[in-house]
C-alpha positions as CSV (number, residue, x, y, z in Angstrom):
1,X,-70.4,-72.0,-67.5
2,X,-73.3,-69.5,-66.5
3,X,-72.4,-66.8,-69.8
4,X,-73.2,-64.1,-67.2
5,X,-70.7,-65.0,-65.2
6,X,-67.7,-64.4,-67.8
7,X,-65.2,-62.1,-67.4
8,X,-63.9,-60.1,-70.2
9,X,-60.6,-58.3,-70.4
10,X,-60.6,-57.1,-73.8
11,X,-63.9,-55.6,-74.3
12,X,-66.8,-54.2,-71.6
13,X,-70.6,-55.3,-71.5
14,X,-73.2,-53.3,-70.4
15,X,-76.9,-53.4,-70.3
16,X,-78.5,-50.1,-70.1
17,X,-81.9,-48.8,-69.8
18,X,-82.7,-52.8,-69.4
19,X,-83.2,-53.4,-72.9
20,X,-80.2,-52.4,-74.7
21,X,-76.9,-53.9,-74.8
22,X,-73.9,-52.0,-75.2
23,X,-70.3,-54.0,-76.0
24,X,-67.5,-51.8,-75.8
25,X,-64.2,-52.8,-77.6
26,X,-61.6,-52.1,-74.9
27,X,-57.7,-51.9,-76.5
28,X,-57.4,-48.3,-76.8
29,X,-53.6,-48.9,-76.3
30,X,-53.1,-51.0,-79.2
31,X,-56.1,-48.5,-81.0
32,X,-58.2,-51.5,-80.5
33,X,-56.6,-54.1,-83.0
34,X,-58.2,-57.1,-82.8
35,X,-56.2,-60.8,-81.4
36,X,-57.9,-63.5,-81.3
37,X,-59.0,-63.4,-77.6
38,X,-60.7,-60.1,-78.4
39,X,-62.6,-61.9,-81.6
40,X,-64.0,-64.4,-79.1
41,X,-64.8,-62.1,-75.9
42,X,-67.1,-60.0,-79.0
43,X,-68.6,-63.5,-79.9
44,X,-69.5,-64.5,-76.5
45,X,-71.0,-60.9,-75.9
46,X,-73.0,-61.1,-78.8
47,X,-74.6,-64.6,-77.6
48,X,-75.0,-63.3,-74.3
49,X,-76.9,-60.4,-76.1
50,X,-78.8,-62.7,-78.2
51,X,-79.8,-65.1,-75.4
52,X,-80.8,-62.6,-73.5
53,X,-84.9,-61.9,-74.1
54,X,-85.0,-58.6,-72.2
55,X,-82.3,-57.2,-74.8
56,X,-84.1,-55.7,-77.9
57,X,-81.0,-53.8,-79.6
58,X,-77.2,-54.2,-79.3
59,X,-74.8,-51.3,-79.9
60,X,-70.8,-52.1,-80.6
61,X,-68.7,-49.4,-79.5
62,X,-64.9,-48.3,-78.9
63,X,-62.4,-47.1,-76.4
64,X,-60.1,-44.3,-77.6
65,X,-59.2,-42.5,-80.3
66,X,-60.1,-44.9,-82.5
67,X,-62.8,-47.9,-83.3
68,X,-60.2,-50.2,-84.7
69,X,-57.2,-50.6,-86.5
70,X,-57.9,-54.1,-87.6
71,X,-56.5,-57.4,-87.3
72,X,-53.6,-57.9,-84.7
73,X,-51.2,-59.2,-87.0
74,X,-48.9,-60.5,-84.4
75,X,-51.3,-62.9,-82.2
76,X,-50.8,-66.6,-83.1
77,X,-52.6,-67.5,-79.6
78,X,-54.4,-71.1,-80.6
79,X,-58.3,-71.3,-80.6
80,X,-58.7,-73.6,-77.7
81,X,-56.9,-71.8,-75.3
82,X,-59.5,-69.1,-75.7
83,X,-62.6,-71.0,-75.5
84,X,-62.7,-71.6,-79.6
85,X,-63.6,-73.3,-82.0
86,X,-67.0,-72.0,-82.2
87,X,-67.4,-73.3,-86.0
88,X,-67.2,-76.9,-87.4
89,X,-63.9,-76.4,-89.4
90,X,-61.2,-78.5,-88.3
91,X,-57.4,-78.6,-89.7
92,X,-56.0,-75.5,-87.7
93,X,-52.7,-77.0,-87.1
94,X,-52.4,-78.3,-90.8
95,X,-49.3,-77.0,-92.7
96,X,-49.6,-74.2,-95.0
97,X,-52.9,-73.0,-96.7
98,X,-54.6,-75.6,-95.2
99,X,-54.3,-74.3,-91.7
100,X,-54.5,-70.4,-92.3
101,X,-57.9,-70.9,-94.6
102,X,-59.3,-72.8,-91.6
103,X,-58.0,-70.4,-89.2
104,X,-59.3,-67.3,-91.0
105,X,-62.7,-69.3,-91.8
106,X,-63.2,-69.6,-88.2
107,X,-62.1,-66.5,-86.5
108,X,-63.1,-63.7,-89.4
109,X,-65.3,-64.8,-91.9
110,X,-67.6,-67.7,-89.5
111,X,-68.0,-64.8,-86.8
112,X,-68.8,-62.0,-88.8
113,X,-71.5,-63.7,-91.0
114,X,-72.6,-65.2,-87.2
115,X,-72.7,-61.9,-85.9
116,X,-74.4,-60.8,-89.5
117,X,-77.1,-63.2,-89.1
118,X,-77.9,-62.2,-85.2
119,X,-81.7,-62.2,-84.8
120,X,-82.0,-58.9,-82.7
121,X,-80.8,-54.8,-84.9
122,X,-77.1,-53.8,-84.2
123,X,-76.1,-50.4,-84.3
124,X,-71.9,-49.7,-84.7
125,X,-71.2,-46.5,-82.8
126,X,-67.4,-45.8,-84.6
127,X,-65.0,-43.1,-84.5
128,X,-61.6,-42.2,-85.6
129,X,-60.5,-45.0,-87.8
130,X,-61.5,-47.9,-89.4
131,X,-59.0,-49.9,-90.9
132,X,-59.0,-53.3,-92.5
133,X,-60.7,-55.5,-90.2
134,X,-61.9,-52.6,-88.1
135,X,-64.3,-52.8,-91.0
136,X,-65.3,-56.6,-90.5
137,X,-66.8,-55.0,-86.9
138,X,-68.7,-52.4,-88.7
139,X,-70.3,-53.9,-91.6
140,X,-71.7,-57.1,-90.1
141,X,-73.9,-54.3,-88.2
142,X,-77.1,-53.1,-89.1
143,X,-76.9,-49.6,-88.6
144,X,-73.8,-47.2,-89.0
145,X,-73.5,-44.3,-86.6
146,X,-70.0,-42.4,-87.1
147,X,-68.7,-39.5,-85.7
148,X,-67.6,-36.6,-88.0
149,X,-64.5,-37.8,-87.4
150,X,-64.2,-41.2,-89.0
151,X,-62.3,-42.5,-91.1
152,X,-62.7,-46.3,-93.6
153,X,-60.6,-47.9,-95.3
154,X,-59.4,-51.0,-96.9
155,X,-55.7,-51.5,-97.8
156,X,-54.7,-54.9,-97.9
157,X,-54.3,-55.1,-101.2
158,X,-51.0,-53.6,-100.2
159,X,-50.6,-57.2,-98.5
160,X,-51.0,-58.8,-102.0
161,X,-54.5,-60.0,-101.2
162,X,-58.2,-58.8,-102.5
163,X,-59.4,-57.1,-99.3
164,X,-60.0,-58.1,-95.7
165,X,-62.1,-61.4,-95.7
166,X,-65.5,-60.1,-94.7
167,X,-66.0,-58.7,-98.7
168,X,-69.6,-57.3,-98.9
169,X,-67.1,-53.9,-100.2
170,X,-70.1,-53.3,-103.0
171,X,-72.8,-53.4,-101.2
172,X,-71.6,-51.2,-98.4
173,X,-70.2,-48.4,-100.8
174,X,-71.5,-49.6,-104.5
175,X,-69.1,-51.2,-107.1
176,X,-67.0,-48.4,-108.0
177,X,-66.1,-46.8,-105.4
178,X,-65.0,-50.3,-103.8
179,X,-62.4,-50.8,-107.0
180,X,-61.3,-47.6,-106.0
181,X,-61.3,-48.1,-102.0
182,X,-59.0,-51.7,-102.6
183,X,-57.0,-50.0,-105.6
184,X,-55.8,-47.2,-103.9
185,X,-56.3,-47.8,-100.1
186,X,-57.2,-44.4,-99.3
187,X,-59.2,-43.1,-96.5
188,X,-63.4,-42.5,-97.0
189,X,-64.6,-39.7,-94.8
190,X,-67.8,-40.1,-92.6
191,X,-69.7,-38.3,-94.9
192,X,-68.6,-40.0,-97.9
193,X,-69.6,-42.9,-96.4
194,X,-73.3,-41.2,-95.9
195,X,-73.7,-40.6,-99.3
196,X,-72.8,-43.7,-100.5
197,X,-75.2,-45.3,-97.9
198,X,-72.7,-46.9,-95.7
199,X,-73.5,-45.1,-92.5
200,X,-76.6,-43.7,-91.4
201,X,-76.1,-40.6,-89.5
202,X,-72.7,-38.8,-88.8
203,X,-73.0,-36.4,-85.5
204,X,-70.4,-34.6,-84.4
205,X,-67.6,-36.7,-81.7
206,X,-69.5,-35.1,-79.1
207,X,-73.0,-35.7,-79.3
208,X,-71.7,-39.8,-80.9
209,X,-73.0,-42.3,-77.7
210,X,-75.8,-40.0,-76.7
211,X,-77.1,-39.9,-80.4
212,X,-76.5,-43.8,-80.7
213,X,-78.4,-44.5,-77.9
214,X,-81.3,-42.3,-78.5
215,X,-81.8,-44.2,-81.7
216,X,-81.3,-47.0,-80.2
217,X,-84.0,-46.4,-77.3
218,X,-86.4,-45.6,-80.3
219,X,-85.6,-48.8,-82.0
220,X,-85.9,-50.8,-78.4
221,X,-89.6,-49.2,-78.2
222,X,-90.4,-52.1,-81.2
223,X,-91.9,-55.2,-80.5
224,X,-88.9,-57.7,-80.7
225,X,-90.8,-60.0,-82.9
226,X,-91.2,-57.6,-85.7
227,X,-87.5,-56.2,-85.1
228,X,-86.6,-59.9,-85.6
229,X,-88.9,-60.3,-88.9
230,X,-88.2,-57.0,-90.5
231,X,-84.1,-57.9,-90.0
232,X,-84.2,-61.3,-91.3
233,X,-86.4,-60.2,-94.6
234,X,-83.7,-57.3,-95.5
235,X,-81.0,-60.3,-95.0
236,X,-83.2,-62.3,-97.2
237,X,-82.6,-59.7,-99.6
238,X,-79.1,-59.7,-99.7
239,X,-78.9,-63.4,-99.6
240,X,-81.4,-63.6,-102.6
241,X,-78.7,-61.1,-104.4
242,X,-76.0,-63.8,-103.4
243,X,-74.0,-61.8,-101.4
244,X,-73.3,-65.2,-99.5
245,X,-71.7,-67.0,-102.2
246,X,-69.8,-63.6,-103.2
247,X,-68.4,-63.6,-99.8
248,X,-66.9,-67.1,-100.1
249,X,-65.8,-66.7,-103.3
250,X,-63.2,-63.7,-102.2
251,X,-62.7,-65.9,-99.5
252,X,-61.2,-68.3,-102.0
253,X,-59.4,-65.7,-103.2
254,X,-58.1,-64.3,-100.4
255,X,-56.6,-67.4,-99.5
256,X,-55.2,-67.7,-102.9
257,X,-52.9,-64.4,-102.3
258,X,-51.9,-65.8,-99.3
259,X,-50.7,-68.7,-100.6
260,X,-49.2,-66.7,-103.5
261,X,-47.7,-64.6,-100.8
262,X,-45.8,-67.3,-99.3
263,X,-44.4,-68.5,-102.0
264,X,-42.8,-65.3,-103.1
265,X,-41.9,-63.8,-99.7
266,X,-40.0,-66.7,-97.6
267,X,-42.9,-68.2,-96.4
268,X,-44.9,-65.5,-94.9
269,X,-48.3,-65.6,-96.0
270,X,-48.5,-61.5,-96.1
271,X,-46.0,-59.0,-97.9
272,X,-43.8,-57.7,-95.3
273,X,-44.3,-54.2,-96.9
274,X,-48.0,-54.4,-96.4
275,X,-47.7,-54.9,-92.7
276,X,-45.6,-51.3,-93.0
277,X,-48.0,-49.8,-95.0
278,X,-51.0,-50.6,-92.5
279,X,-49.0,-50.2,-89.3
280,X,-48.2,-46.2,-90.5
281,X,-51.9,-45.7,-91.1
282,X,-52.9,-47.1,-87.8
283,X,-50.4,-45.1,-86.1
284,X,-50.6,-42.0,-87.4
285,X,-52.9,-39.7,-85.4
């Protein structure tokens, strides 16, 4: 199928000024939580981006209130029905940890590092909140542009896990402050986020998409080849730090408090409190 000719119904593509890309996450109703058709309407966007030569930056942005209150916790729709797998996994029907760690391989931790690893700068325009996996949209990005009204946060741990599956929680916001972030749950501001070096600018609501896409005009004015280089050697340097074998290591042992999870909590492979806990901070205006 000609990948311009896709139709999307859970996010919006753009191309403006004819050399910037601009996805739009489009589930302001459900304050944009993520199912699993969403995941793979982003990950066709982003190819269709990537594929396209006369794109030279890509900006992720939100509907609504707020950028995303994470996972959709209620979606079970299976992979093939919505143009998946993308990865090499295999074993998504298999009983019991073996199925969820190859479901979650796939649709969380295999796109984000893909969308990571995209040879062209990404820039998350966010507002609001950003909750859980809302957070495995962000950080996958290259640049952070928040409004002064955002709001990050991590509480799965309520869920009896480690943290959402995308964990690169030190180097966004340092080793502290990410004990504290998964301990407690809690809410970093915008400009908390700033000074930890988690976002780059915060603007006021307001002046948010006009300031993203100046900045991203600037960037756009770069020759593509050197934008390309210049991502790939900062990636380098993460990867040289082993952030890539961190990753998959809390991936192990996030799939370790699931199974713990359902052994403790008939079967469910989250605490039933923990989907309380997220649903009233994801709610809440």
């Amino acid at each position: 199928m000609d990948r311009d000719s896709i139709s999307f119904s859970r996010i919006r593509y753009e191309v403006l000024d004819g050399r910037i890309a601009r996805i739009v996450i489009a589930r302001p109703e459900k304050r944009n939580a993520q199912d699993r058709k969403m995941l793979y309407e982003l990950d066709r966007a982003f190819q269709r981006a990537a594929l396209d030569d006369g794109v030279k930056v890509v900006i992720l942005a939100a509907e609504g209130p707020h950028f995303s209150s994470g996972h959709d916790l209620f979606d079970s729709a299976s992979l093939e029905s919505l143009g998946g797998p993308i990865g090499l996994e295999g074993g998504f029907d298999q009983p019991a940890a073996h199925g969820q760690m190859a479901t979650e391989q796939e649709i969380y931790l295999g796109l984000c590092w893909r969308w990571r690893n995209l040879p062209k700068p990404t820039i998350a325009q966010v507002q609001g909140k950003v909750i859980a996996g809302g957070l495995m949209l962000v950080w996958p990005c290259d640049i952070v542009i928040a409004g002064e009204d955002a709001l990050f946060s991590d509480p799965v741990v309520a869920f009896g896990v480690n943290g959402h599956e995308f964990f690169v929680h030190a180097w966004e916001v340092g080793h502290r402050k990410a004990k504290e972030m998964l301990f407690r749950g809690n809410f970093l501001t915008a400009d908390e986020c700033r000074q930890l070096g988690m976002v780059n600018h915060v603007v006021s609501n307001g002046e948010l998409s006009e300031f993203t896409l100046e900045i991203a005009r600037e960037i756009a004015t770069r020759p593509a080849m050197g934008l390309r280089l210049a991502k790939q050697s900062v990636n380098n340097s993460l990867d040289a730090q082993g952030q890539w074998t961190a990753v998959q290591s809390a991936f192990a042992l996030h799939q370790l408090g699931h199974a713990h999870a359902r052994c403790v909590n008939d079967g469910l492979s989250i605490d039933p409190a923990g989907i309380e806990i997220i649903r009233s901070m994801s709610t809440r205006k």
